[in-house]
N, C-alpha and C positions, 0 to 999 in steps of 0.2 A: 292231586298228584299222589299218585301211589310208588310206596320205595320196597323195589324189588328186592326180596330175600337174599341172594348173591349180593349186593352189592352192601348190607349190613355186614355180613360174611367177611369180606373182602376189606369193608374199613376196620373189622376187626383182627384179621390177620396182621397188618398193614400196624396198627396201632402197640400189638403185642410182639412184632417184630423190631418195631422204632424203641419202645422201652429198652427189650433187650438187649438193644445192639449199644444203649447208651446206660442199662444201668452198671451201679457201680459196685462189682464183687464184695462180697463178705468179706473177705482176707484182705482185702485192699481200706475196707473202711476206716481203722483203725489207725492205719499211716497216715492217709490222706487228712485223717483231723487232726492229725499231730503237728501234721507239717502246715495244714491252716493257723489252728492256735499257735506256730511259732515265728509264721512268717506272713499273712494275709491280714493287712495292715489299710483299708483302705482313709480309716479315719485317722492314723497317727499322725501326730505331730514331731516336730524334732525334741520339743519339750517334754514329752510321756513315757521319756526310754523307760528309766526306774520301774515308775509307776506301772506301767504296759507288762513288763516283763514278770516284777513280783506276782503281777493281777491273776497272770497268765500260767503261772507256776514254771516257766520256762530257766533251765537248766542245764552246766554243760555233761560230758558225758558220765562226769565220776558223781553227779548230783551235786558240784561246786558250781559257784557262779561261772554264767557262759561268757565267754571272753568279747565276741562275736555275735550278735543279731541284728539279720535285715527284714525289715516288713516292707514288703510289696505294694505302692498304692494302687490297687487294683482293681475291679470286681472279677470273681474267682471265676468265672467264665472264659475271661480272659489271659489269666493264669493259666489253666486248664487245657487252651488251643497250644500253649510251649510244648503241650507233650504230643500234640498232633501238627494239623497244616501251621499253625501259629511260631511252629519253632522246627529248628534245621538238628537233623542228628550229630552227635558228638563223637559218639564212640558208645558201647555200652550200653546204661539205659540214660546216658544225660542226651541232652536236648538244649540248645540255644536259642533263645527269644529272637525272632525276625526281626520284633519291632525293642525300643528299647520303653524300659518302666521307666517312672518314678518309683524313688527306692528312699528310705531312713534305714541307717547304720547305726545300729548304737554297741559303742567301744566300752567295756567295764575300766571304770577309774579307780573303783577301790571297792576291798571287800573279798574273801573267798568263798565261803557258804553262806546262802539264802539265810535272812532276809535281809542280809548286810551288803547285796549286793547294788553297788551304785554305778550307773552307767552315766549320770552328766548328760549332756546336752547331746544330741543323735545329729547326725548331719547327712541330709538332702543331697542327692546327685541322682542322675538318669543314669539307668545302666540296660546291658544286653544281660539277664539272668540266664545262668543255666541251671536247668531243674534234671534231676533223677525221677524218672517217670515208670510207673509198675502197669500196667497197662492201660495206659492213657490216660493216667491219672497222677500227677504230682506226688513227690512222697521226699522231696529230701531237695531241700535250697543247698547248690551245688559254688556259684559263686556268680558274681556282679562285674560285668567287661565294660568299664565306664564306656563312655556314648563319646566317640572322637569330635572335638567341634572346630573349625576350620582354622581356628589358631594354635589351642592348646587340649590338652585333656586332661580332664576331670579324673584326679586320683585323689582316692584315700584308703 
């Protein structure tokens, strides 16, 4: 069987158009792992806030401890679809997850500046996330729309 030169051609166009249309801009990489290391979580525990966060060097905006961190149990693929088909627009650049996560909350107990920041036990609920999205790519956990369940809803 002989492979026609055109058709080499052609899964190469084909190949160098698929990357491009899915790789991830220079200017954008650098958010996008920010917002990984602060909220893509697929192995956290409710018991790892502390530890998770210090590991993570995660922060809030004045470099004091962050009051607030959710990690996503997710694979980042899935994360990722909120800023496309996977989630509904908000306004802006947020975006609303179609479907809802698994999510860990960890609330600060005590502490203002690293490394004294202690967050206690994180607590578990399903939530509808919306993410800020910079072109099709996550860059900023916007907030968690607990998951309505037919009696009551899941608030913290």
């Amino acid at each position: 069987m002989e492979i026609h030169p055109s058709a080499v051609i052609l899964l190469l166009v084909f190949c160098v158009s698929f990357s491009a249309l899915h790789a991830q801009p220079d200017h954008i990489k650098p958010r996008y792992q920010k917002f990984l290391n602060q909220h893509f979580g697929p192995d956290m525990s409710e018991q790892k806030c502390s530890s998770e966060i210090r590991k993570r060097g995660i922060t809030g905006t004045d470099d004091g401890c962050k009051p607030v961190n959710t990690f996503i149990q997710a694979n980042s693929n899935n994360i990722r679809a909120v800023c496309g088909r996977g989630g509904t627009p908000q306004g802006g650049n947020l975006f609303k997850s179609n479907q809802p996560f698994p999510v860990i909350t960890c609330k600060l107990q005590s502490g203002v500046r690293p490394p004294r920041c202690e967050y206690g036990k994180g607590k578990m609920s399903t939530r509808y996330v919306v993410l800020g999205c910079a072109e099709g790519w996550p860059v900023h956990y916007e907030e968690g729309i607990p998951k309505k369940t037919s009696q009551t809803t899941v608030l913290f």
